[in-house]
N, C-alpha and C positions, 0 to 999 in steps of 0.2 A: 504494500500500500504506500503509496505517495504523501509526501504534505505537501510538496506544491500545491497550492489551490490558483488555479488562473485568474477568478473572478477581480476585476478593477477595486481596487483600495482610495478610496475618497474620504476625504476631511472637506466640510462644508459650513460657512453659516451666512446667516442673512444678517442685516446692520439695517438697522432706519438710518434717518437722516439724523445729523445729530449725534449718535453713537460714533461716528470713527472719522477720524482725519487723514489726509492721505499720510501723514508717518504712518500713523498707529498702523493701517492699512497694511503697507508696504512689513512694517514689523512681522504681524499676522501670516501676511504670506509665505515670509520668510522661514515663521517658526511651524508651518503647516508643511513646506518644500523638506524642513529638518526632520520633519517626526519621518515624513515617508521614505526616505533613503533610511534614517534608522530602520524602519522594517525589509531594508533589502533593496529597495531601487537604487539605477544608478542615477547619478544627478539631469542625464541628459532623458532619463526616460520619466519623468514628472512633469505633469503638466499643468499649466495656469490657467485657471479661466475666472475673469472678473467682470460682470454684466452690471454697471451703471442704469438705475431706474431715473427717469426722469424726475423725479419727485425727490433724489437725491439719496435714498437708498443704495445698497450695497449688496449684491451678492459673491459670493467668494466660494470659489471648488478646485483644490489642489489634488490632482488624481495621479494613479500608478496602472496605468491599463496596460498589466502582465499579458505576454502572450502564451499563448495554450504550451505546453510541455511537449514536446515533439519524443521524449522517452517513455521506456515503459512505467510499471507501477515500480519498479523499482530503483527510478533514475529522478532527479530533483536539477531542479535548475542550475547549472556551471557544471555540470557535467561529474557531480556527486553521486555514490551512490548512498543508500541507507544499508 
C-alpha cells in the first residue's frame, strides 16, 4: 500500500475589506507557500491564486496539485520505496 495520496493540498481563506493590507496579505501568502513545501512540494510546484472582489474583499488559495504516482503500490514519490 502506498501513502502517496495524489489529491491537491490547499490552504485557503477569505478577508472582507478591512481585515488585511497588502503587507499582511503578501505575509499570509508567504507563510501559506511555507507550510506547503513543509508537507513535500517543491517551491516551483505551489501555486498562487488571489481573486480581488470588487467591494474590496480578498480571496487567497495557495495549492500543491500532486501529480498521480506513475509506480506501483509499493513505490512513493522520488523514487522511494516503502
Amino acid at each position: 500500500m502506498s501513502l502517496y495520496q495524489p489529491e491537491p493540498v490547499e490552504i485557503s481563506t477569505r478577508m472582507r475589506p478591512g481585515e488585511w493590507t497588502e503587507e499582511s496579505l503578501e505575509l499570509l501568502v508567504q507563510s501559506y507557500r511555507e507550510r506547503i513545501v513543509e508537507m513535500g512540494a517543491s517551491p516551483t510546484a505551489v501555486v498562487t491564486d488571489i481573486d480581488r472582489s470588487d467591494d474590496g474583499s480578498v480571496r487567497v488559495a495557495v495549492s500543491w496539485d500532486k501529480p498521480a504516482n506513475a509506480g506501483g503500490e509499493d513505490a512513493v514519490t522520488g523514487g522511494q520505496t516503502l
